[in-house]
N, C-alpha and C positions, 0 to 999 in steps of 0.2 A: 487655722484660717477662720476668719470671721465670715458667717455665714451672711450673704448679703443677697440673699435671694429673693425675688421677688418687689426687688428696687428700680428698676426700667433699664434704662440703659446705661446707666452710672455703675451697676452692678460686677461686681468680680467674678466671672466662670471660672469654674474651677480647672484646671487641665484634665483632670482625669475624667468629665464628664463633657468637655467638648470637641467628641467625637461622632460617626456618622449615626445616624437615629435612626432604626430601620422601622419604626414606630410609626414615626412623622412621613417616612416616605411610602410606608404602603396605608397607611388609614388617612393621608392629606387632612382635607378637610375636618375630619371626623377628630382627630387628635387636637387638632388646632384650635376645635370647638375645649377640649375636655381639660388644653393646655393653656388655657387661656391666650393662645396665639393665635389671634385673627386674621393675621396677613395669610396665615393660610387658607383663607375663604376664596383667594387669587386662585385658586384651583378651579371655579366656577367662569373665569373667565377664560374670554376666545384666546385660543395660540399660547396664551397665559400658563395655563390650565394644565400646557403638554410639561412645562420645565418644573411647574412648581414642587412637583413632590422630590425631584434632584435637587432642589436649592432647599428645601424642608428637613432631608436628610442631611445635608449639608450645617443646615446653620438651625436644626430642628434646638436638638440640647439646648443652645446657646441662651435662642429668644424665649424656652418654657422657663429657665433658670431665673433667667430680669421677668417676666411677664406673673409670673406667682411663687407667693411665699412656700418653701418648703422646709420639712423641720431639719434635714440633714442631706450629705451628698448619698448618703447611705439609702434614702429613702426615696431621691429624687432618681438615684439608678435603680434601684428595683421595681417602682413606678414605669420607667421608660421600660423597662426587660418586660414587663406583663402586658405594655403596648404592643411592643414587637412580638411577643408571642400570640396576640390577637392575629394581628396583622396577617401573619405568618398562617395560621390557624385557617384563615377565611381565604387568602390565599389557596392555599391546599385545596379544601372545599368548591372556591370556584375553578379551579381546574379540575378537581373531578368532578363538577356537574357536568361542564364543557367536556368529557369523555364520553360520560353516560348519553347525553344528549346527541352525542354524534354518532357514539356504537347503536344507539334505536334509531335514528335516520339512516342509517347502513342500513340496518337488517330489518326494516320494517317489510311489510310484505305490501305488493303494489299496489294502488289503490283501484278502484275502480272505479269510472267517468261515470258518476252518479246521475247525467243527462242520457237518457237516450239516444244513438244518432238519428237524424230526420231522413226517412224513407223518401226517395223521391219519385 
């Protein structure tokens, strides 16, 4: 198959790479920038913002394949798999800050009412 990537939308996807992008759906924005896929910038807008990364995952592959030239399907999937293991990566990460952060608000010890109360 002739490689026709990076053509817009006249372009041929291949079948074995137009499938779901877990790349494009947890980095949004950030992918969109590195994939040359701008529509993913719609992640910035209102109500927009909540579906894009479902329709990013969905149709991610498809529009990075037309929107930039790549040398082979071989390269353009290993490419997306180091996305997705970004993604994934920082994921993980921000749930366990969000642990950490919650286990020291538990167990923090109480504070004390740094005002004095007023004598009357």
């Amino acid at each position: 198959m002739e490689n026709t990537s990076g053509t817009g939308p006249s372009a041929v996807v291949p079948a074995e790479i137009d499938r779901w992008n877990w790349g494009a759906f947890l980095l949004s924005w950030i992918w969109g920038i590195g994939n040359s896929t701008y529509i993913a910038l719609l992640c910035f807008v209102p109500f927009v913002g909540i579906v894009m990364p479902f329709i990013l995952g969905a149709k991610g592959s498809a529009w990075a394949w037309r929107n930039r030239r790549w040398e082979s399907v071989e390269k353009f999937k290993s490419v997306q798999r180091t996305w997705a293991l970004v993604g994934l990566v920082l994921l993980l990460l921000n749930i366990l800050l969000i642990v950490v952060v919650i286990f020291a608000a538990v167990n923090a010890p109480p504070m004390e009412h740094p005002i004095a109360p007023m004598e009357y």
